[in-house]
C-alpha positions as CSV (number, residue, x, y, z in Angstrom):
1,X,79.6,61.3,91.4
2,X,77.3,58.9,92.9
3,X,73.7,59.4,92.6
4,X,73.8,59.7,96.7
5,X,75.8,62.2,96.6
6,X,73.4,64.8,95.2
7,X,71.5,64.8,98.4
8,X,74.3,66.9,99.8
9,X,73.9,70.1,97.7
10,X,70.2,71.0,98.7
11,X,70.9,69.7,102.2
12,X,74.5,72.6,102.1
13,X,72.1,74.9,101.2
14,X,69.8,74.9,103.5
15,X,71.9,74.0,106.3
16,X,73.6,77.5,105.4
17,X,70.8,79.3,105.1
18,X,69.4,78.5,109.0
19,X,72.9,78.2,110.5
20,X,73.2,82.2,108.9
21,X,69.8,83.3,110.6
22,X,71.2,82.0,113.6
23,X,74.3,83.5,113.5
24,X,72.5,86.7,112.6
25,X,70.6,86.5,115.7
26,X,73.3,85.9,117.7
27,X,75.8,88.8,116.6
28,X,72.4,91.3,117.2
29,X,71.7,90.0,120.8
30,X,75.7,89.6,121.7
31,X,76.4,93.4,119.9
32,X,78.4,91.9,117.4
33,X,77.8,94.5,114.8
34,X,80.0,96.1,112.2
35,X,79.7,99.7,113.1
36,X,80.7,102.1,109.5
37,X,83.5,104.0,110.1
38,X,85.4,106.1,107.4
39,X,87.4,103.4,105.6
40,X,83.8,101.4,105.1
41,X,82.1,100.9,102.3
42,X,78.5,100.6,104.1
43,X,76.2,103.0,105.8
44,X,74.6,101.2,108.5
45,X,75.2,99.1,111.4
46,X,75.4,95.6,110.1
47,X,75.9,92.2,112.0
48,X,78.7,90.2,111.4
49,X,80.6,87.1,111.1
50,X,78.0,84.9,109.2
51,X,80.6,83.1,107.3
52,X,80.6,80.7,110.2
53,X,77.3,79.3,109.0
54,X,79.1,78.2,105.3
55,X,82.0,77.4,106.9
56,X,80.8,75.0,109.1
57,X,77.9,73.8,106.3
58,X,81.2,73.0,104.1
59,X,83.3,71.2,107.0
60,X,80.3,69.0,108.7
61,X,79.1,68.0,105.4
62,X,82.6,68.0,103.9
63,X,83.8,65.3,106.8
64,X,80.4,63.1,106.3
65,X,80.9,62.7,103.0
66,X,84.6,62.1,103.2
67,X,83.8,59.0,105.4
68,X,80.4,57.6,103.4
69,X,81.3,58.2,99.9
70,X,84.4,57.0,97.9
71,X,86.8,60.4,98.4
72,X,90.7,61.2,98.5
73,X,90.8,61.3,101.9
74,X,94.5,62.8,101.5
75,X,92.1,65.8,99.6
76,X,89.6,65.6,101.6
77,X,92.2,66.0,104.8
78,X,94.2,69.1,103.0
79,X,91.0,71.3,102.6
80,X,88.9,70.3,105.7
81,X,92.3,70.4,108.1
82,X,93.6,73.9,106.9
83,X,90.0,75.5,106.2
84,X,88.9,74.6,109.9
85,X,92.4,76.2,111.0
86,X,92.2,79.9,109.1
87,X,88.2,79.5,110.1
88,X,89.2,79.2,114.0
89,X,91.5,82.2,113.5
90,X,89.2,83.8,111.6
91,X,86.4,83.5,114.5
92,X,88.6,84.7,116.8
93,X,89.5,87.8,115.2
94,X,85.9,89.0,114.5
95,X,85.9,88.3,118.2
96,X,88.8,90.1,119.6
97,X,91.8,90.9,117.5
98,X,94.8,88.4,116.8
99,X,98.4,89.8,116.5
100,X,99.1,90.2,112.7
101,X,102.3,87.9,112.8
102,X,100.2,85.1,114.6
103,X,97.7,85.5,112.1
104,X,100.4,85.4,109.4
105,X,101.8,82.4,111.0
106,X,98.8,80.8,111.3
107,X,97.7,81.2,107.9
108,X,101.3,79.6,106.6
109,X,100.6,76.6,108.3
110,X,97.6,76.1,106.4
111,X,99.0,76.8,103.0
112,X,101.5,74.0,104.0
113,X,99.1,71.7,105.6
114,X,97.6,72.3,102.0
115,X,100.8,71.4,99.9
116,X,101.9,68.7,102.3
117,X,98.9,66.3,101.6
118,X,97.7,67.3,98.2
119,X,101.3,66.0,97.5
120,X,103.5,69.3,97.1
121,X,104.1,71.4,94.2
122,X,102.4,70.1,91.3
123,X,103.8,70.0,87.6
124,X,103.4,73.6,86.0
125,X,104.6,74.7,82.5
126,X,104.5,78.3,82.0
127,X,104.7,79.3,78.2
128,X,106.0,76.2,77.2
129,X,108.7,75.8,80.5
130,X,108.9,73.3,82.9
131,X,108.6,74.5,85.9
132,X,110.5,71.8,88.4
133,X,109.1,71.0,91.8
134,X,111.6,72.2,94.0
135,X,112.0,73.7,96.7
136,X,111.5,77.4,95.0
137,X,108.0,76.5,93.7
138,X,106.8,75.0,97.0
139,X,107.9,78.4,98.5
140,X,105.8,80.6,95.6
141,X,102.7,78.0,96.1
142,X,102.5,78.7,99.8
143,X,102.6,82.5,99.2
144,X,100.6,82.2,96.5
145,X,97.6,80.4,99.2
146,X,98.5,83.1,101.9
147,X,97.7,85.7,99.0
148,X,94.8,84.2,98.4
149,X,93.5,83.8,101.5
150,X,94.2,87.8,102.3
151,X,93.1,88.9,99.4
152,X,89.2,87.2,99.4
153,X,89.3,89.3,102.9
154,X,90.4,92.1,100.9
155,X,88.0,91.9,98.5
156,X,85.0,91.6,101.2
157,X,84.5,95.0,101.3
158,X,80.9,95.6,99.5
159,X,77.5,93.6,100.1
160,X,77.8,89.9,98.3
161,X,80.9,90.6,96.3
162,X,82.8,87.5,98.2
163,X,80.1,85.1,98.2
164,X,79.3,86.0,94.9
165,X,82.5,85.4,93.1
166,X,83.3,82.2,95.3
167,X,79.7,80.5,94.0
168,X,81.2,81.9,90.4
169,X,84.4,79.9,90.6
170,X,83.4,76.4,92.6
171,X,80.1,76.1,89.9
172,X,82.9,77.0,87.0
173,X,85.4,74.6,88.5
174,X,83.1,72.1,88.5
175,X,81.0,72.3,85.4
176,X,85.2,71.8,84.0
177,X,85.0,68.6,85.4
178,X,81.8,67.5,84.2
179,X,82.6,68.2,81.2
180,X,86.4,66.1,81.4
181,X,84.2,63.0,82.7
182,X,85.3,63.6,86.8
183,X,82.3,64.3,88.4
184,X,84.0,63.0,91.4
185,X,86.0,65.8,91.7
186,X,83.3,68.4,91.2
187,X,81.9,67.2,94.8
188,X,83.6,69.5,96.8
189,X,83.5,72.8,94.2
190,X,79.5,72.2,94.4
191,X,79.0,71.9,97.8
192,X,80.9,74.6,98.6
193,X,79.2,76.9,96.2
194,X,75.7,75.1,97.4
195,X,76.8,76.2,101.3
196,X,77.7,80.2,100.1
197,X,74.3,80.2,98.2
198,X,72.7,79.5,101.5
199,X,74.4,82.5,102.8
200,X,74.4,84.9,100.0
201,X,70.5,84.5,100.8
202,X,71.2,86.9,103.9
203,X,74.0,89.0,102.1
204,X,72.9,90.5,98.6
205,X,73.0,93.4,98.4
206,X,71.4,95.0,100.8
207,X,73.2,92.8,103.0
208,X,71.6,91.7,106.5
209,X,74.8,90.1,107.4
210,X,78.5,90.2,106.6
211,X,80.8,87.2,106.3
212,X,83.6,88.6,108.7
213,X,87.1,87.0,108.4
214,X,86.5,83.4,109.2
215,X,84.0,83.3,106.2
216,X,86.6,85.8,104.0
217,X,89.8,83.7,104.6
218,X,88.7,80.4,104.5
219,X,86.8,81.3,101.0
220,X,90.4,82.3,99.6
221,X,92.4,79.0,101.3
222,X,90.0,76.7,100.0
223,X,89.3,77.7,96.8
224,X,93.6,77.6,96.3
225,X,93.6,74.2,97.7
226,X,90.8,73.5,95.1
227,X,93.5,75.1,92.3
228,X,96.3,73.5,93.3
229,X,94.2,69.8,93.4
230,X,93.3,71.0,89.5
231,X,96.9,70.9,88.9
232,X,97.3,67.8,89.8
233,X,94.4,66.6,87.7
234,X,95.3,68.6,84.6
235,X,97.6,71.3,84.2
236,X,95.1,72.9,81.9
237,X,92.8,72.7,84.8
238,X,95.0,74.7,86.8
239,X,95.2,77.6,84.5
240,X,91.4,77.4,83.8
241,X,90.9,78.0,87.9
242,X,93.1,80.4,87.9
243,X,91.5,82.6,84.7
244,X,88.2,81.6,87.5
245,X,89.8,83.5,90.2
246,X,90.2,86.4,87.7
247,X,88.2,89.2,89.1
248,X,89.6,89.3,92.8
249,X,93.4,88.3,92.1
250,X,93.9,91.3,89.7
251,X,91.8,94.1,91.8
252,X,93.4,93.2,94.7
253,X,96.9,92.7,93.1
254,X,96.5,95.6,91.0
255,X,95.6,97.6,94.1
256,X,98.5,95.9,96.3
257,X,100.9,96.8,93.9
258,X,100.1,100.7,93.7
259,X,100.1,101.0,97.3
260,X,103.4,99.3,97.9
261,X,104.9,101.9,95.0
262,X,103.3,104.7,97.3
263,X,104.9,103.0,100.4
264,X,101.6,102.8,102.2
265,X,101.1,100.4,104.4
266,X,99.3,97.7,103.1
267,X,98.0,95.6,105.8
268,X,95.7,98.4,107.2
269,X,92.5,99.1,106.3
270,X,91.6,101.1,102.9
271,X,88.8,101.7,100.1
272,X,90.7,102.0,97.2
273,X,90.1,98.8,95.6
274,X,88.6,99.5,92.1
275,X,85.2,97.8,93.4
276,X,85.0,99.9,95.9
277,X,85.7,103.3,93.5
278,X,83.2,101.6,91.1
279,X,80.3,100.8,94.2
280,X,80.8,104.6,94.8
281,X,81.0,105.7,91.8
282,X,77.7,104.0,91.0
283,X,76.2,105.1,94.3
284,X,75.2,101.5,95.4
285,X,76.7,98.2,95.8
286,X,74.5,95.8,94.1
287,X,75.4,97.0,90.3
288,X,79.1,96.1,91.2
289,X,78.2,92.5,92.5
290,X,76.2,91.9,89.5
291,X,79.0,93.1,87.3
292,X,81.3,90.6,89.2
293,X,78.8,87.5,88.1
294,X,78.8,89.0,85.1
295,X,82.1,89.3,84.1
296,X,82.2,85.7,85.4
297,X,79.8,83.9,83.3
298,X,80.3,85.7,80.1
299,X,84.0,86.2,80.1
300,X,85.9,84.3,82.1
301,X,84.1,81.0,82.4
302,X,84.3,80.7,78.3
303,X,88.1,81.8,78.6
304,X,88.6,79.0,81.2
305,X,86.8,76.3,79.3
306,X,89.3,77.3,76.0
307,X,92.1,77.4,78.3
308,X,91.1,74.0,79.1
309,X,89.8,72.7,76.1
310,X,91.8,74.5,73.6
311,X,95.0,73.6,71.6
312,X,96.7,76.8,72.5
313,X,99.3,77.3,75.3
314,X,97.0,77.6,78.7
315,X,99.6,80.1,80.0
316,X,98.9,82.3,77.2
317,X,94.9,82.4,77.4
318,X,95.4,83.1,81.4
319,X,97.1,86.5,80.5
320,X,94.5,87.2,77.7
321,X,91.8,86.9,80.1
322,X,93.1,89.3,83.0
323,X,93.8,91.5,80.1
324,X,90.6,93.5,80.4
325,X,90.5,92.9,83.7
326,X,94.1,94.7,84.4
327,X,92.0,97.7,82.2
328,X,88.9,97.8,84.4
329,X,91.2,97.6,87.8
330,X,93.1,100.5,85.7
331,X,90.2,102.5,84.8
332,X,88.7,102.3,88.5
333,X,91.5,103.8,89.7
334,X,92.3,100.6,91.7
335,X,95.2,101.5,94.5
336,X,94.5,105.4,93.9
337,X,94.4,107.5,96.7
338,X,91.2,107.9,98.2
């Protein structure tokens, strides 16, 4: 990491944090305002669709950098090319409403724009197994993005919970590779946390603005397309950003899982995450969000760096972290019937 390069963070920030009071402004003059309804989580008319401000923070800044600094350009092309695509889509279905199988098809493409120039499936051993990169794995990879992507939508259902978690992850990513000697490849973890800061300004709880779907989706692709980079890095690396990723991938599997067994269907809109029992359980969102970063720095983070650092199997710490997690989605009812 050049010393250069620095400049960047403060300037994502801030950049975020004006592009979100615009965007703000914009959705209260042109009525673009999230209206509660019975499957929502808040209690008053809130603007939405700020995501655009990090979003495009993360691409301008993300495109300068890729042509004045020493990058992967083949990286640099994977996250920028396939966030900007789920970020269009995203935009235009806070604005209107997109078919669900364009949406889908749409968001496929940028799981294999992803795979195609980070260099396909990367080499995984799970519990001591080769996984080979064949066709089979490229398949699971791409669902595994489009699962990602849906599910940081998903999980957007309670004031700063996304931002929150997705600042968690990139600064836990990258403090990883600081500490493996590539703070190179901590450039794009940081400025992406650097551009949600800016935003989670307007959206801790209680939120001012929401992120919307092109801010949701594009939090989920990227940070995959950051996990499957890892991989190619370090396998441990992979495993330690996917221990990261913790919190949201078991609520919102947990809760996926239940509702498929009850046959409901899964693609409309619910509150039975356990988040959203434990934010009204609690009576208010912030507690939750705060439990999030918790469980983050105190849990997780250490279990990523031993996953990483460690002599044991990386596989094997993965499934001791989302341990407890499986018993808090468990114990907040996650996927119960509202």
């Amino acid at each position: 990491m050049t010393s250069s390069s620095w400049f960047y963070y403060p300037l994502a920030f801030l950049m975020a944090f004006f592009l979100t009071w615009a965007v703000r402004k914009y959705a209260i003059e042109r009525n673009v305002i999230d209206v509660p309804n019975a499957r929502s989580s808040h209690t008053r008319p809130t603007p939405r669709g700020g995501g655009v401000a990090f979003v495009a923070t993360f691409l301008l800044l993300g495109l300068v950098s890729a042509t004045l600094l020493p990058m992967n350009t083949d990286a640099a092309t994977a996250i920028l090319g396939a966030g900007l695509l789920i970020a269009l889509v995203g935009f235009l279905d806070d604005h209107g409403h997109i078919p669900a199988r364009w949406r889908l098809v749409a968001h496929f493409s940028a799981a294999i724009w992803v795979l195609y120039w980070l260099g396909g499936p990367p080499p995984v051993t799970l519990f001591g197994l080769d996984i080979p990169a064949a066709w089979p794995l490229s398949i699971t990879l791409a669902l595994v993005l489009v699962w990602l992507l849906n599910l940081y939508n998903f999980m957007d259902g309670i004031d700063g919970i996304a931002s929150a978690q997705a600042i968690c992850v990139s600064v836990g990513g990258a403090l990883l590779y600081l500490a493996q000697g590539l703070p190179d490849m901590a450039f794009y973890p940081l400025l992406l946390a650097c551009s949600v800061a800016g935003f989670l300004v307007w959206n801790f709880p209680p939120a001012r603005i929401f992120m919307g779907d092109a801010g949701s989706g594009f939090l989920g692709l990227t940070l995959g397309g950051l996990t499957i980079q890892a991989a190619w890095i370090d396998e441990r690396l992979f495993w330690s950003w996917i221990i990261l990723s913790g919190v949201f991938i078991a609520d919102a599997t947990w809760t996926l899982v239940r509702r498929l067994l009850r046959k409901e269907k899964v693609y409309e809109a619910h509150r039975s995450h356990g988040y959203q029992f434990a934010s009204r359980k609690l009576g208010a969102h912030r507690p939750v969000t705060l439990a999030v970063i918790a469980i983050n720095i105190f849990w997780l983070f250490p279990m990523a760096y031993w996953a990483w650092a460690g002599a044991y199997d990386p596989a094997l710490i993965t499934l001791l972290a989302y341990t407890p997690l499986c018993l808090l989605a468990y114990l907040f009812r996650a996927g119960a019937p509202e």
